[in-house]
N, C-alpha and C positions, 0 to 999 in steps of 0.2 A: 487441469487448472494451473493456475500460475505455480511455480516452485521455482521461479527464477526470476532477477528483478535489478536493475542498475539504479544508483544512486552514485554524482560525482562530485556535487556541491559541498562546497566547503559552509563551516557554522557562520562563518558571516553573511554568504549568500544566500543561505538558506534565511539568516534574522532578516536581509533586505527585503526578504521575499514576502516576506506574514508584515513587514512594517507596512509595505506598499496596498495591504490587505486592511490594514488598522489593527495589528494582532499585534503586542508589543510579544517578542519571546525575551523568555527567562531558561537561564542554563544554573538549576539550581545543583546541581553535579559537576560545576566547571563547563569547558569549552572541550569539546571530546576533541580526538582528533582524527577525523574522515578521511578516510582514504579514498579515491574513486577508484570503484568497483561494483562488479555485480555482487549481489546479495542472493546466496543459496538459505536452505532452510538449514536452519539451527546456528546461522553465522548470527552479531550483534550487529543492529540496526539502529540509527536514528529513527524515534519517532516524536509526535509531540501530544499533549495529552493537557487536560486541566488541572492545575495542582491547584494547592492551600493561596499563593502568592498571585494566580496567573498562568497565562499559557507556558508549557516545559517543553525543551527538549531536554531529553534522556536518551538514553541507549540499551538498550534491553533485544534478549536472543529472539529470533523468528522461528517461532511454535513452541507451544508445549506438549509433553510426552499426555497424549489421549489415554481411555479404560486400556486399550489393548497393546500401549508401548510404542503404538506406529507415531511421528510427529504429527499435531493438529496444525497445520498452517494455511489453509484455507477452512472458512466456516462459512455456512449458508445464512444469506441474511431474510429468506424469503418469510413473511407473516411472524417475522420476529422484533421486539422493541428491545432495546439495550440502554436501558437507566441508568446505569452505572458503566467503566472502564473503556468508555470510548476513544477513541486515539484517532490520530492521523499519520501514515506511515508516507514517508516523503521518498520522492523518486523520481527517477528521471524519466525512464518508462518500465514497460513490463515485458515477459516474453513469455508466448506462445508457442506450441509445437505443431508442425503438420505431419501429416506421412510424406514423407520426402517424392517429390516429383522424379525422380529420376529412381525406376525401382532398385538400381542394383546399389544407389547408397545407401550405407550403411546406419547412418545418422538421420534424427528426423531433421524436417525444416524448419528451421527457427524465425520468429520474427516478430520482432521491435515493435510496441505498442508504445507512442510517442506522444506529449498535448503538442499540440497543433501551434499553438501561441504563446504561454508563457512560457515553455520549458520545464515546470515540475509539475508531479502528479501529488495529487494526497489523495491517498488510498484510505477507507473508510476502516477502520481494525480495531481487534479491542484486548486491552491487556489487561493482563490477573498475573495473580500471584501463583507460581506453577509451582507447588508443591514436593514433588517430587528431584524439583532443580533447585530450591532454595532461595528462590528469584523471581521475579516475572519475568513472564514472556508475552508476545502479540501475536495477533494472527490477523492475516485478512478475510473482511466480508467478502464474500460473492452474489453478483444478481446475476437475471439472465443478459446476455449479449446486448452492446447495441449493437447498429447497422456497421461498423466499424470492423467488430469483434467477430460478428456470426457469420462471417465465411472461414474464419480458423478455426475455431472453437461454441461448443455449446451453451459456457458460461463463461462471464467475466469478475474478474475483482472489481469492485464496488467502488470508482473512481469517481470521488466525490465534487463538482463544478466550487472553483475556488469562492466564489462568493456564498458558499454555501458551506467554507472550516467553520466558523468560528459557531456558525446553531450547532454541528455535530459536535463539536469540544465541548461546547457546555451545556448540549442536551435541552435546548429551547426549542427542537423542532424535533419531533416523532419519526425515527428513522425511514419507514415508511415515505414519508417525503422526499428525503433526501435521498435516498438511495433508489436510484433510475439508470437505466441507461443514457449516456449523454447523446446530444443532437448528432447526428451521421458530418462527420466531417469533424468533428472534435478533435481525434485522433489521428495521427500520423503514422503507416502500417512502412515499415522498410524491413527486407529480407536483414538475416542476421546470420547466416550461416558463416561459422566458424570455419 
């Protein structure tokens, strides 16, 4: 599953981006300052979420410590509803791992899961208060593959179609709907090897 993920937009373009949606954001924590980079687990992430005022970005770590200590950063979203702590975790795209085509190397094959059109992803995720850290943290959903995904991989994080943030932030529309695989061509697959 995903454990690796870029994000390079700065908080202006990311606000350009939900205005041109009809989502006005609100930076009730300041104006953070993003750096482009990939995002590992347990690094801090923008994400956006529904607060008291309005739609938020915040910045909060990616996963919290599960029963067993290991990080929680992908969750399965299959025959589940999430009423509460819904997010949307913003991206450029995501990565995937193969078995390396060429046996004798050593590293697997990486590769760049991209939109197709806009340029940012909103990854379907949901945040809680992690206990154990003192803080929240998020994690993403995962559903099965679309036609995109299922030749890497057996499941995908939960890449929500943008006319379709603003039900997930405020929970007017039953996850179940929202969470699909997108149409085959949605995505844009480019090798990534380091």
């Amino acid at each position: 599953m995903c454990n690796l993920y870029s994000q390079t937009k700065a908080p202006e373009a990311i606000r350009q981006l939900f205005v041109q949606r009809g989502i006005e954001l609100l930076f009730p924590e300041g104006i953070p300052n993003l750096e482009p980079r990939d995002i590992c687990i347990t690094d801090p992430a923008p994400i956006v979420r529904a607060g008291g005022s309005g739609y938020e970005l915040v910045v909060r770590r990616w996963s919290w410590p599960g029963p067993n200590g290991k990080p929680v950063y992908n969750f399965r979203s299959d025959g589940r509803e999430f009423p509460s702590g819904r997010c949307l975790i913003l991206a450029d795209g995501f990565y995937e791992f193969t078995a390396p085509a060429d046996p004798k190397a050593k590293r697997k094959d990486r590769w760049l899961f991209s939109d197709s059109q806009s340029g940012m992803l909103g990854i379907a995720g949901l945040v809680r208060d992690a206990a154990p850290l003192g803080r929240e943290a998020f994690t993403m959903l995962t559903c099965p593959p679309g036609e995109d995904v299922a030749p890497y991989h057996g499941r995908q994080v939960a890449v929500l179609a943008s006319a379709d943030w603003r039900a997930w932030l405020d929970g007017s529309a039953p996850a179940a709907e929202l969470i699909r695989p997108l149409p085959a061509g949605t995505l844009t697959v480019t090798a990534a090897n380091r």
